[in-house]
ZAMARGU-4260 file (C-alpha; in steps of 0.2 Angstrom, whole numbers, plus 5000, padded with zeros to 4 digits):
<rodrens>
0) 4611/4653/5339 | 4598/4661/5326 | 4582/4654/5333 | 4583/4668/5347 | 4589/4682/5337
5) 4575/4679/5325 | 4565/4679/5340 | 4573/4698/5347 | 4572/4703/5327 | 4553/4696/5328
10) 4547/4709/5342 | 4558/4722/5339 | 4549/4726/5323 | 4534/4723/5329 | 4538/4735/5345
15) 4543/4748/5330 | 4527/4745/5321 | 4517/4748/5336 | 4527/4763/5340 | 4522/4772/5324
20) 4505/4768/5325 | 4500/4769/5346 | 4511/4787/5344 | 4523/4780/5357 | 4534/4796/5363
25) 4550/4801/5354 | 4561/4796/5368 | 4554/4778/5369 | 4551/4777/5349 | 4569/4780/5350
30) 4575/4766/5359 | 4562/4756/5351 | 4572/4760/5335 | 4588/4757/5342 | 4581/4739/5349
35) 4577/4734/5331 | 4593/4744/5323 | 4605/4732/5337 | 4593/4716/5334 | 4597/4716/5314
40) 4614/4719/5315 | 4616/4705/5328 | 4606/4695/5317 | 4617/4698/5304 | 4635/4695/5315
45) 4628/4679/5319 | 4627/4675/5301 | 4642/4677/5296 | 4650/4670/5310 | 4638/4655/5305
50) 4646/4656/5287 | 4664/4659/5292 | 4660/4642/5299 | 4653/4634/5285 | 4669/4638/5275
55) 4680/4635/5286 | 4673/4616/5284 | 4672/4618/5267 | 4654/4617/5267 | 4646/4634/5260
60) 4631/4634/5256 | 4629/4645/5241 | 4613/4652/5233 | 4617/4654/5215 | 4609/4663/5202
65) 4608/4675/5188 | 4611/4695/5189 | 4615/4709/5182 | 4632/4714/5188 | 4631/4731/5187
70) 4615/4732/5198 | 4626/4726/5213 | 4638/4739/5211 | 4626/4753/5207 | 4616/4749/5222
75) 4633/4746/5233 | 4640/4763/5229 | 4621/4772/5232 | 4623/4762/5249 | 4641/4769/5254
80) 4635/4787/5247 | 4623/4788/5258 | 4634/4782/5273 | 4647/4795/5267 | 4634/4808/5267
85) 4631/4806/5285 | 4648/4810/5288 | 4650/4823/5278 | 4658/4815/5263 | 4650/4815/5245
90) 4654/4799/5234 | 4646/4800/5213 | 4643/4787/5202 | 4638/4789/5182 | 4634/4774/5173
95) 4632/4777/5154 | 4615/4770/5149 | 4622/4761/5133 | 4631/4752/5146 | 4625/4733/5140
100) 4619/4722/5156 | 4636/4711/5163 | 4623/4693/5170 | 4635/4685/5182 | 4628/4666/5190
105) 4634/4666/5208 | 4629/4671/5223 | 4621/4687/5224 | 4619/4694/5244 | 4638/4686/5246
110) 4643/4697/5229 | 4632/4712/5237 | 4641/4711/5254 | 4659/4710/5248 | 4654/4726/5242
115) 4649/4734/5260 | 4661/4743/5268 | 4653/4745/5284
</rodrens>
């Protein structure tokens, strides 16, 4: 099931590429854009359906490694702000610079993504 979506990902940027260099007209640059937009959010449903998978035969496969906590949720709440500012919503976060680094081993994209909202 990935092989072709890597495929559709593949030329879909490189359509967007070429679009911003050749100076491709707005209207097709557009769908161009839309293409690669659709090709990594099918990429990405694929995955997890892939994943849901792997749990639900208890094999995961999990990438563990060692992060800063606080970088995932910093970088999660910059990610919904900017979501919420497109619809008209404003979302703040202050982090105190004395805050000391919280290091975490596990998996850091599966952390990030429980974080996503959308």
């Amino acid at each position: 099931m990935r092989t072709p979506t890597q495929a559709i990902v593949g030329f879909a940027e490189l359509a967007k590429l070429n679009s911003e260099y050749l100076n491709v007209d707005k209207r097709k640059g557009g769908f161009i854009v839309i293409i690669y937009r659709n090709s990594i959010r099918l990429h990405t449903l694929i995955k997890d359906v892939l994943d849901i998978t792997r749990i639900e035969s208890n094999t995961p496969i999990l990438n563990k490694e060692r992060f800063n906590i606080l970088d995932i949720i910093y970088n999660s709440v910059k990610d919904i702000s900017s979501h919420c500012n497109n619809i008209n919503y404003m979302v703040n976060i202050s982090l105190e610079e004395s805050v000391d680094p919280s290091y975490v081993v596990a998996d850091r994209a599966r952390i990030y993504k429980s974080f996503q909202i959308c």
